[in-house]
N, C-alpha and C positions, 0 to 999 in steps of 0.2 A: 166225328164229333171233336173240335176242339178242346185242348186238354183244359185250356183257361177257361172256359165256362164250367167245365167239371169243378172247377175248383173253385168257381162264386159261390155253384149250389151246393158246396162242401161247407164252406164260412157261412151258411144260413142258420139261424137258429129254426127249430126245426115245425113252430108256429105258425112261422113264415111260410114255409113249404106247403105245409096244409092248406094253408090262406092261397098261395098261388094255386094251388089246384083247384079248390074250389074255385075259384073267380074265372079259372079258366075254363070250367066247365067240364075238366077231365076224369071220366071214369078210370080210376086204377084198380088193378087184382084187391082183393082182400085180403093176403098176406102180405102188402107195401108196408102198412103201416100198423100192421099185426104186433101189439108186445107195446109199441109206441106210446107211452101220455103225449095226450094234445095241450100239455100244458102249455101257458106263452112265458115258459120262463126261457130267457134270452139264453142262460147258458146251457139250454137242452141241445145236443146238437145230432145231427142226421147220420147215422152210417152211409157207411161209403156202399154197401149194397142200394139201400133203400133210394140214393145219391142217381146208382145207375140206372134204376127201374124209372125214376118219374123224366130223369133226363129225355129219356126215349119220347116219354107225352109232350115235355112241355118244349123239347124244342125240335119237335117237329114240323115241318114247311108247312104242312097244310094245315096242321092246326093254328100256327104263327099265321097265316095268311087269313085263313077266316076271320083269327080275332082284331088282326085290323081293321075291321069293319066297323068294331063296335068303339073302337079308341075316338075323342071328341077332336075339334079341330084345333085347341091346344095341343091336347097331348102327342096329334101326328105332328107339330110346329116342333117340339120338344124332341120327339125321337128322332127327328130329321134332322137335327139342328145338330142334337149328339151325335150323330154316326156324321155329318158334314165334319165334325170335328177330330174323326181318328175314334169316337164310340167311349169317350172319356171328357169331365169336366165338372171343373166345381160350380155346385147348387146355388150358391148365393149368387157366382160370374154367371150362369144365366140367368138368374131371376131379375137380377140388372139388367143383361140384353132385353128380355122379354120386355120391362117396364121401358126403358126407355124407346123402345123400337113401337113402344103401341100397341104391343099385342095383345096385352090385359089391361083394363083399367086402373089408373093408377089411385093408391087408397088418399092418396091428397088431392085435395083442390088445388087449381091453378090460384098462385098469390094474385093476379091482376084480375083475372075475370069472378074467380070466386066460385069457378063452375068443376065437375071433372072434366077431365080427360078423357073425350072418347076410344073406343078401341079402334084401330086400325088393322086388320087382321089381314097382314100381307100387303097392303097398299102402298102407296110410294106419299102418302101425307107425310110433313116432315114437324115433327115435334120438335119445339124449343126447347132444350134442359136448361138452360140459364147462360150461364160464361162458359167461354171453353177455357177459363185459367181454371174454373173450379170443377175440384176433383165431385162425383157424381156420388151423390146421397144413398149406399144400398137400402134397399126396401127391407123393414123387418117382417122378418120370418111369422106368421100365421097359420096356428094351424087349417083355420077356414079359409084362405086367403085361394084365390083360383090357383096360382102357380103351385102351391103344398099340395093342394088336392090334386091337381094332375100329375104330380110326381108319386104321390101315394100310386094313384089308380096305376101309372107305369112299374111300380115298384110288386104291386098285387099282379100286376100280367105278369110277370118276370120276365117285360123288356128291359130294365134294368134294374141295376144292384145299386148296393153300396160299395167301395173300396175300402180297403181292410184297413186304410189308414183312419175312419170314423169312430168314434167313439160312442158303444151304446150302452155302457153301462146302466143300466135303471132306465133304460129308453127304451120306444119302441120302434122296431127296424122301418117300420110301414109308413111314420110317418116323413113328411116331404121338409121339415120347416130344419131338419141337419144342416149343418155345414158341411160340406163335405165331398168328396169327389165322385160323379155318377156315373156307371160305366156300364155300355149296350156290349150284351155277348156277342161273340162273332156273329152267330149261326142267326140271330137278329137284322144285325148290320146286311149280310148277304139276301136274305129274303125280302126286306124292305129297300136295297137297293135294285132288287130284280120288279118288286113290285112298282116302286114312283120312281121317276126322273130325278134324281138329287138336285144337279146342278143344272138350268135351263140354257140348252146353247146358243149361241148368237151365230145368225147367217150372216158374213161379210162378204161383201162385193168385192167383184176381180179389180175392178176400177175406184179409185177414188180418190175426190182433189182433197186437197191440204186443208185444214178452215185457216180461218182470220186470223186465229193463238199461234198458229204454230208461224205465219206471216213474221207477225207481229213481233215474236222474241226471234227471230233471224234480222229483223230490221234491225232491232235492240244490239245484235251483236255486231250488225254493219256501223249504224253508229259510235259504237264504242271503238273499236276498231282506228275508224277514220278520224275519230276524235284525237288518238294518240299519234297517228298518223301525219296529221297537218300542224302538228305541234312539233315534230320532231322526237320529243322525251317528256316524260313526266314524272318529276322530282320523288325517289322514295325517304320514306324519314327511317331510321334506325331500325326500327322493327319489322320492316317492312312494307309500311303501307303508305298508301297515296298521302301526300304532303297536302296538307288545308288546303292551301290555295289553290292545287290542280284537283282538290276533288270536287272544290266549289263551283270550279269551272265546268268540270266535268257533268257534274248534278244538271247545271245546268241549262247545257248541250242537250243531255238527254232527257230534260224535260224531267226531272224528280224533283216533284216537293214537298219539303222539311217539314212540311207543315208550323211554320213558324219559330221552327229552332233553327240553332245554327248548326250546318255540320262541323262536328270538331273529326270526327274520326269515320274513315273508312267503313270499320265496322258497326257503323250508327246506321250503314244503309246498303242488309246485306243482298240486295237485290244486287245492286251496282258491285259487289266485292264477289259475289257469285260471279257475274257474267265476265268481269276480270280475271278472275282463277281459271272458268272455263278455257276462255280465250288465248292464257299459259297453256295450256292440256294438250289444246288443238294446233300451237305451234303459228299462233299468228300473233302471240308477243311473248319478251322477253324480257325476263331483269337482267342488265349489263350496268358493271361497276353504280349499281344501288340506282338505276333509272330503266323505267319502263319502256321501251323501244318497239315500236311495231313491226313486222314480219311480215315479207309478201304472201297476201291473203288470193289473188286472183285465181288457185285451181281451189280454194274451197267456197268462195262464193260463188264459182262455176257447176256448183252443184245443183241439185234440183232439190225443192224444198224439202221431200223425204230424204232426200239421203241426207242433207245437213241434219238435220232434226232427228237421225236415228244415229249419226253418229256422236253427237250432242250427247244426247241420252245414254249411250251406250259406253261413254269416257261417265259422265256422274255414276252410272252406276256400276261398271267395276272398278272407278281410284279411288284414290282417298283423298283427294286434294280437297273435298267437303266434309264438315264437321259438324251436324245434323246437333249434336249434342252438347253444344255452346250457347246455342238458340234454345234452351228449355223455357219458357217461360214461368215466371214466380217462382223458378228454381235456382239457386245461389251454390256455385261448381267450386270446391275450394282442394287443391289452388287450381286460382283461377287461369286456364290453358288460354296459352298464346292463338290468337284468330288464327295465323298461319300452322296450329297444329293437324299432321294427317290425320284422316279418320281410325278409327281401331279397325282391326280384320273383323271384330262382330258388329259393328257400324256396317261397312258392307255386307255382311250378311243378313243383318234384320233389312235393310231394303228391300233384299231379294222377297225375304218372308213378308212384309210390307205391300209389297208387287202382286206376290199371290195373291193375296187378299183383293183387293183390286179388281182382280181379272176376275173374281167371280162374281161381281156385282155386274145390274145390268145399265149399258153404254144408254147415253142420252136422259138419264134418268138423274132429280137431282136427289142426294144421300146426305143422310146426319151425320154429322162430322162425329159426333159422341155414340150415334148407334153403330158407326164403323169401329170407333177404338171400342165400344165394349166387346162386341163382336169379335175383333181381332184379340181380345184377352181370353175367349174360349180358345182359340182356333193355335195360337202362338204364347203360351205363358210365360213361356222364358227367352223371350224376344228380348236381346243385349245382355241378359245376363243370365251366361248359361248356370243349367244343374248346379254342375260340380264345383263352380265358385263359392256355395255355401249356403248357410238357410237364407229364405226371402228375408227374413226379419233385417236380417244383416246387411242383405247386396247393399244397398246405399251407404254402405261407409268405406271407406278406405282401401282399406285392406281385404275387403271380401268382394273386388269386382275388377273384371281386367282393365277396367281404366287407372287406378291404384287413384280416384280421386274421391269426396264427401260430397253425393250429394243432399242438400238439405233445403227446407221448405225456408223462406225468408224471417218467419218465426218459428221455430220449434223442429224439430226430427219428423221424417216421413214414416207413416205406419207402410206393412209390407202390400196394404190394400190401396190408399191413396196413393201410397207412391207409384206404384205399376200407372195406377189413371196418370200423373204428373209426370213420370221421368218414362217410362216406357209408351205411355199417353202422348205426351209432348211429344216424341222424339215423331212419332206416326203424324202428326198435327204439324210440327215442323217442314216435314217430307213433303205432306201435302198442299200445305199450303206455301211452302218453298218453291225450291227448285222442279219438282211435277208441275207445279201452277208457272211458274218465271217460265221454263219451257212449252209452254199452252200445249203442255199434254194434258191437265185436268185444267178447268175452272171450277174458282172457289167462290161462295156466296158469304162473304163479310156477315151481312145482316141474320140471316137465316143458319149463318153456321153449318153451310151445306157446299155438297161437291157434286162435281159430276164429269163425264169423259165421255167422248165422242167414237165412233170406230175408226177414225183414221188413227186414231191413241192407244185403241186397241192391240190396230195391226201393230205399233210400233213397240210399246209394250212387250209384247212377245215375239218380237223379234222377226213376222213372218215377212214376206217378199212382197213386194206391194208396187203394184203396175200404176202408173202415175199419169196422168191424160195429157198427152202435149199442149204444153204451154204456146199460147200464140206468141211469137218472134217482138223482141223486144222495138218497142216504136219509136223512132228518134225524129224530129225535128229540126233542124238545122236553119236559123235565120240569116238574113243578110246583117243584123245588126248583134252578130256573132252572138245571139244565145242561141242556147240548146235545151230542147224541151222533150223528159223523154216520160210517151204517155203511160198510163194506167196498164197492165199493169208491170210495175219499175223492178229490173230483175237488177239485185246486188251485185249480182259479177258484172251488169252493163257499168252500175255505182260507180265500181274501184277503179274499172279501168278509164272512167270521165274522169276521175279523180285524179289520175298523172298529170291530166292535161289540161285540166276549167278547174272553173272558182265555182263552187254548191252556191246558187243563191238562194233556195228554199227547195225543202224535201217532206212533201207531205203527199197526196193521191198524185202527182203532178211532179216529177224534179226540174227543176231549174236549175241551170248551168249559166257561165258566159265566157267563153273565147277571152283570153286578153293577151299582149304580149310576154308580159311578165308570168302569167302561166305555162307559155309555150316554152319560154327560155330556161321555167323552172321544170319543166319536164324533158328537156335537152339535155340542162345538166345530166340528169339521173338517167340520160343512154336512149332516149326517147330519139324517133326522126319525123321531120314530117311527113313522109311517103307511109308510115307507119300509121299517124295517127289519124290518114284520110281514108286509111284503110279500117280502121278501126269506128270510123264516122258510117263510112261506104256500106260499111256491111249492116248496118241496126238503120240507118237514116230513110224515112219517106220520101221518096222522089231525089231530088238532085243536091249536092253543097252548091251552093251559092258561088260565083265564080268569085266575086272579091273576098269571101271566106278561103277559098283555095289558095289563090295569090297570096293572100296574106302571112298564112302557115310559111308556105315556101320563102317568103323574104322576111319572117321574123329566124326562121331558120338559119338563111344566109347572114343576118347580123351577130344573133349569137355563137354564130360558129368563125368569125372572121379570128379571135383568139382563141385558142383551146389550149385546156391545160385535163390530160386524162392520168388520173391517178388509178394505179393496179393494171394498168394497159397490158394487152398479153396481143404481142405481133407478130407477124409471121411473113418471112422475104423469101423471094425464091428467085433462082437464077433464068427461070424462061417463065414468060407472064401467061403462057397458054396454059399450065398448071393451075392457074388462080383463075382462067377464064373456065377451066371446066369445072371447078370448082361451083363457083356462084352461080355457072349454068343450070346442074344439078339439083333439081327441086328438094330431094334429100340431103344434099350436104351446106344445101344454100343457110338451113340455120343456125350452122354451126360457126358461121362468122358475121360480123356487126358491117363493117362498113370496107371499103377499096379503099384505099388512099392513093395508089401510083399502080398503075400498069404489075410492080413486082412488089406491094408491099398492101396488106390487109390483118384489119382485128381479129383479132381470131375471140371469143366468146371466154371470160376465162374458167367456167367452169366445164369445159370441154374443149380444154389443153390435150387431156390425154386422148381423147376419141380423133382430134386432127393426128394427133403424133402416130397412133394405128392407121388412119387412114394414109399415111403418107408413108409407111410401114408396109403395106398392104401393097402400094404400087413401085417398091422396091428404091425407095428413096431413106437415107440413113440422115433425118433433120438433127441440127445441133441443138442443142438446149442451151439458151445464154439465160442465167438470172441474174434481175435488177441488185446491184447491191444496195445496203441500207444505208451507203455514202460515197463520197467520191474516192478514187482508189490512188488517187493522187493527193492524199493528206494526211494528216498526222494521225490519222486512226489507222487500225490494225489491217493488214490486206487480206482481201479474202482468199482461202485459200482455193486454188484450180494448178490445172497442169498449166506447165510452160505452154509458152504458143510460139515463140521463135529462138532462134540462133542469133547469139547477137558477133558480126562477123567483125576484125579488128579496121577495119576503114567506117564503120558504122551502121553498115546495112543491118537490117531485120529482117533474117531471114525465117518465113514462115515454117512450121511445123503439119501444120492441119491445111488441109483446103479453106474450111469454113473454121474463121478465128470467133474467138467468143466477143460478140456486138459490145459488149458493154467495156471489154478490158480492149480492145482495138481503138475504141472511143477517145479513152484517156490518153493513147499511144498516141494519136493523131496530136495533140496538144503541144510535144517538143521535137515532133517530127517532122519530114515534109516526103511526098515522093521522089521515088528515084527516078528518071527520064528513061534510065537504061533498063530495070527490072521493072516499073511500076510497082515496086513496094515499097517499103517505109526506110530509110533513113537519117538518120540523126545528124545532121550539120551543126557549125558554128553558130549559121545565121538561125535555124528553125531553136537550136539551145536559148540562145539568146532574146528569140520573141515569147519563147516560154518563160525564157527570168521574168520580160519585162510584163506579163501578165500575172505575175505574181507568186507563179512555181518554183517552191526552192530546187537548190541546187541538189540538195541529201536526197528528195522526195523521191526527184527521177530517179538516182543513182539507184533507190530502195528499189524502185517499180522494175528499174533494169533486171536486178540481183534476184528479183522475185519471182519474174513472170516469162526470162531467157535462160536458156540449158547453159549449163557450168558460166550461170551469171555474167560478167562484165570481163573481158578480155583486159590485163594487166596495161598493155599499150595505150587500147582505148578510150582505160581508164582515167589517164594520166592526159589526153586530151580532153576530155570531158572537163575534167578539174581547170584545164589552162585558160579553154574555151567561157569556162562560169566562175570561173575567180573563185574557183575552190582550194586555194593555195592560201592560209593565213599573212604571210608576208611575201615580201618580193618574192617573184619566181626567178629572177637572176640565181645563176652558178658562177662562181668565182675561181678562177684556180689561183693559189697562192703557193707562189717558189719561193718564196723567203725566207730563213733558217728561223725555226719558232723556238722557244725554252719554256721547256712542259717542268711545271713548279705550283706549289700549292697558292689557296687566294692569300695566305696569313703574309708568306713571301715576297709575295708581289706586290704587296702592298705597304710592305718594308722597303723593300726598294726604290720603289717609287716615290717615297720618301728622300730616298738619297740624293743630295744634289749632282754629286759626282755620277750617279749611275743613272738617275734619271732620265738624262739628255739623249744616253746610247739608248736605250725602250723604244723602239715602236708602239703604235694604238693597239690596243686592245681586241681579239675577235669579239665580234657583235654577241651579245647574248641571246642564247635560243636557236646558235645555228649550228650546226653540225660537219665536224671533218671528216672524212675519209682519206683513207692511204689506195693513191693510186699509183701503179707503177708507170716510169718515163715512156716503156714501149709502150702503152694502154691510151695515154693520154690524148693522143690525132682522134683516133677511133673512138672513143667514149663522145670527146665532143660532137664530133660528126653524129655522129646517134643523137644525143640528145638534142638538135637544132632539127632534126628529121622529125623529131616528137611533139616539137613546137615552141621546144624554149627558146627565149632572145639568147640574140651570140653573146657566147662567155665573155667575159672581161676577165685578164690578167692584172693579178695585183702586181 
């Protein structure tokens, strides 16, 4: 026997007890209740002997099983409803579910017809409550009222109690019209679950197709998608979100209307900012420098409709990139959180408890949106705001809930009763008729205020595996007068990849395409070919492409390819071209490169740079790595830094270091070089210097490139021909030898002098300014010259 039910019938006043016995029909000993007044004073209380002896009667199985017989078809709705709930819940939060669910008549007349409310006793009629902004009216407590009377008579079976948080002072326990919290003993809940089926299970099929909803928001994401797509980018403002004018467009496109306003903002239409935040999640767009960019989407529309739509689902419901709790309605969030705020970690977790719910209702059937959330207020109380954040009274303010925000009704503070309908209400109304409905996993019924979910929503819901019927092969069309028609039913992944290459003329049961050249040219650019796209035609197309469809491709082909300019290009050269023929032979390696260009030179793919570098690794071949610099290396910007690659020998030759020189720095080499006839390598001459002057390469630039990118730099000799050869000398390059006796004196003197008439006349001129003497000696002087005319300067002149 559980010790907590010992401990209900401990907190009985001891009235009560008696009262349960009798009503239950239990003979006890004669000494139970020996010594005992049966008075009904509240604070008589039961010893704990007398406690264990009636235990033994009243909660025994077979006596508990008998007396279910005689319980009415309220009162089994009631004890079912409570043990559905955990065997605990407040009186008033079901006397709400009951009234509004139909299950008792309600004590008001309907305002329009004037009539009651019939009861519905388990049926799927769907009762109107009014608005779903407005929070739901509890029924006052009665003590004749049918719901008090069938709590009474549960309360006299001792299927349940009261919780010791009630207050009965000057009350009596028996009756139902408390406030207060009802709770089913264990040994209850176990006997009534062995006896009725709680929860009715659903048989789902091995097989089953998709419906129309779940279609329908996969088209919505294709749209959206290709909408950003064929734009290129779409303008963000400061805060993040879509700039008017592209969301105007955008509304457009995807067929939303305003209903007469104007959109000013993103968040005015958050179907459209859901399926955008999705579509971040999923990695098929991007914000880059404050503009939205779309991302190749072809392996996620190559999916099959389940698996898009369970991973759809399954990104909303464990991120947070949604904020369920923005969207309150008639609720006013202060302060008021940025649209882009993540959701909180209990945000994600009441969905899951949200979910629950859900799944035990029954698929294909439609439901009240108000008899769900009162329902879901037995079942989840503190759904978003747990426990320990504080009294209910409180959670809506500030400081007493982990959002740290106020929420408040548009006039006046929330009590702890409407608020739960409004802010924990809402947040469930939100859910469902949000993003659950945008992903046609539920449909919601506007006018009736009702919902409902199919089994293929089920399987995905819970996550099970779900065998998917082959889809028949996408139908293509192909005219002579280049459109393209592709029929019923139009698979997204065929969309995207029409979409490189044609102009969409209409997308409705039916897509329309049309061939033009300016589409073909614009899907060139983007790395497109046409043997590619007749493959892509070949494989979805009925019957045959049309031959002047064929031709066509191929010599729009051959025009936009007669200039090419490839930006990011990644090549690849080899010295025997049967290397690259076994390559592209290779049905495996053939898609690791884009196009041949020459017998020894091919694209290589660049995001599977390093898979060729292993493969070419693999068959004992050590490829060099050249990277593109970010400028030419022959300019006034910095050189990049690499190893030398030659010897620079003093007649001028380059002599190689590497077999294989780096492509890019060889490149700029060629520009003041020419070949040698005798090594066939590179060379540096008068004349190859000089066609580089005259293209515009300074003189420093090369000297740099020499000094930079050859082992112990520029040879002293060589250097001094380079200079003669580029007029890298500021003045004359003549050498002078001067034998004439000089008088070394300061400028003040000599300029005294020369002054003097009498001394004037004996002066010779002056040495030129800026030039330089050296002391050579008489035996040095043959040989110096002789050198220097070998080096290339004009013959000396003797002054």
């Amino acid at each position: 026997m559980d010790q907590n039910d010992l401990e209900l019938l401990q907190k009985l006043p001891l009235y009560h007890l008696q009262a349960m016995v009798n009503t239950r029909h239990i003979t006890v000993a004669p000494h139970v209740f020996h010594g005992l007044s049966s008075s009904t004073d509240s604070t008589a209380t039961v010893p704990t002997p007398v406690v264990l002896e009636v235990a033994h009667y009243l909660f025994d199985a077979t006596s508990i099983t008998d007396f279910l017989a005689e319980l009415s078809d309220l009162e089994i709705l009631l004890l079912k409803e409570l043990i559905s709930c955990g065997g605990r819940a407040n009186s008033r939060d079901l006397a709400l579910y009951v009234q509004i669910a139909g299950f008792i008549e309600s004590e008001k007349k309907d305002a329009s017809t004037g009539s009651r409310r019939e009861a519905a006793w388990g049926s799927a009629t769907i009762v109107p409550v009014g608005s779903s902004l407005q929070h739901p009216q509890y029924p006052p407590a009665h003590p004749h009222g049918l719901f008090e009377q069938a709590v009474r008579h549960l309360l006299l079976s001792g299927f349940v109690f009261w919780g010791k948080q009630t207050h009965f002072v000057g009350r009596d326990y028996t009756s139902g019209i408390h406030d207060g919290v009802l709770i089913v003993p264990q040994i209850i809940m176990n006997v009534v679950r062995r006896r009725w089926r709680m929860e009715p299970g659903v048989a789902l099929p091995d097989s089953i197709e998709p419906d129309e909803h779940l279609h329908a928001f996969q088209r919505s994401l294709y749209l959206y998608w290709s909408f950003v797509q064929a734009h290129g980018h779409l303008a963000l403002v400061n805060n993040g979100l879509l700039a008017r004018t592209g969301l105007r467009q955008l509304a457009e496109h995807m067929g939303v209307s305003a209903d007469g306003e104007v959109l000013r903002s993103e968040n005015d239409q958050p179907r459209l900012f859901f399926i955008r935040l999705l579509l971040m999640q999923l990695g098929l767009l991007e914000v880059r420098k404050n503009q939205l960019i779309a991302r190749p989407a072809e392996e996620f529309f190559m999916l099959t409709i389940i698996e898009r739509a369970s991973r759809c689902y399954r990104i909303y419901m464990e991120t947070r990139f949604w904020n369920e709790l923005i969207y309150l309605a008639d609720i006013n969030v202060r302060p008021i959180p940025d649209p882009l705020t993540p959701a909180h970690e209990e945000v994600v977790l009441a969905r899951q408890q949200v979910l629950e719910r859900i799944l035990v209702e029954e698929p294909e059937k439609w439901h009240d949106m108000a008899t769900f959330i009162a329902r879901a207020r037995l079942h989840v109380p503190y759904i978003l705001f747990p426990r320990h954040y504080g009294p209910r009274a409180e959670r809506y303010s500030q400081g007493c809930n982990p959002y740290g925000w106020d929420f408040r009704l548009r006039r006046g503070w929330l009590t702890h009763r409407e608020g739960w309908h409004m802010v924990e209400g809402g947040f469930i109304r939100a859910m469902l008729t949000g993003p659950l409905t945008w992903m046609g996993l539920l449909q919601d019924n506007q006018e009736q205020l009702a919902f409902q979910f199919s089994l293929v929503s089920i399987i995905l819901l819970r996550g099970l595996p779900i065998h998917e019927p082959i889809r028949p092969a996408n139908r293509l069309i192909v005219q002579p007068n280049f459109d393209l028609l592709v029929l019923a039913p139009a698979s997204e992944g065929l969309l995207v990849t029409l979409d490189r290459f044609a102009d969409r003329i209409s997308l409705e049961h039916i897509a329309q395409y049309r061939l033009s050249k300016a589409s073909v040219t614009r899907a060139i650019q983007h790395g497109a070919h046409a043997d590619l796209i007749l493959q892509t035609l070949e494989s979805a197309v009925e019957g045959d492409i049309p031959q002047n469809v064929r031709y066509s491709l191929e010599e729009w082909e051959r025009q936009a390819r007669r200039i090419e300019i490839w930006p990011d290009a990644t090549l690849i050269e080899v010295a025997d071209s049967s290397l690259l023929d076994c390559f592209f032979a290779d049905s495996h390696l053939r898609p690791l490169f884009r196009r041949r260009l020459t017998p020894n030179l091919a694209e290589v793919i660049p995001s599977q740079l390093t898979t060729v570098q292993q493969l070419l690794w693999q068959q004992d071949y050590l490829p060099a790595l050249s990277m593109a610099p970010e400028h030419a290396l022959i300019s006034e910007q910095p050189l990049t830094a690499h190893d030398p690659q030659w010897t620079l020998q003093p007649d001028g030759t380059l002599e190689a270091v590497y077999t294989v020189l780096d492509f890019y720095i060889l490149t700029e080499a060629i520009l003041f070089c020419e070949q040698d006839p005798t090594s066939g390598g590179l060379r540096v001459t008068a004349a190859s210097l000089q066609r580089a002057l005259q293209q515009g390469i300074a003189l420093e630039q090369i000297i740099r490139f020499l000094q930079h990118y050859c082992y112990d730099g520029i040879p002293g000799a060589f250097l001094i021909k380079l200079k003669l050869w580029g007029g890298g000398y500021a003045d004359t390059p003549h050498i002078y030898v001067e034998q004439t006796p000089l008088l070394r004196l300061s400028a003040d003197i000599l300029k005294d002098l020369q002054s003097d008439s009498e001394v004037a006349p004996l002066l010779g001129s002056e040495i030129i300014d800026g030039q330089r003497l050296v002391h050579v000696s008489t035996d040095n002087l043959a040989q110096l010259l002789s050198i220097l005319q070998q080096r290339g300067f004009p013959p000396t002149t003797e002054a």
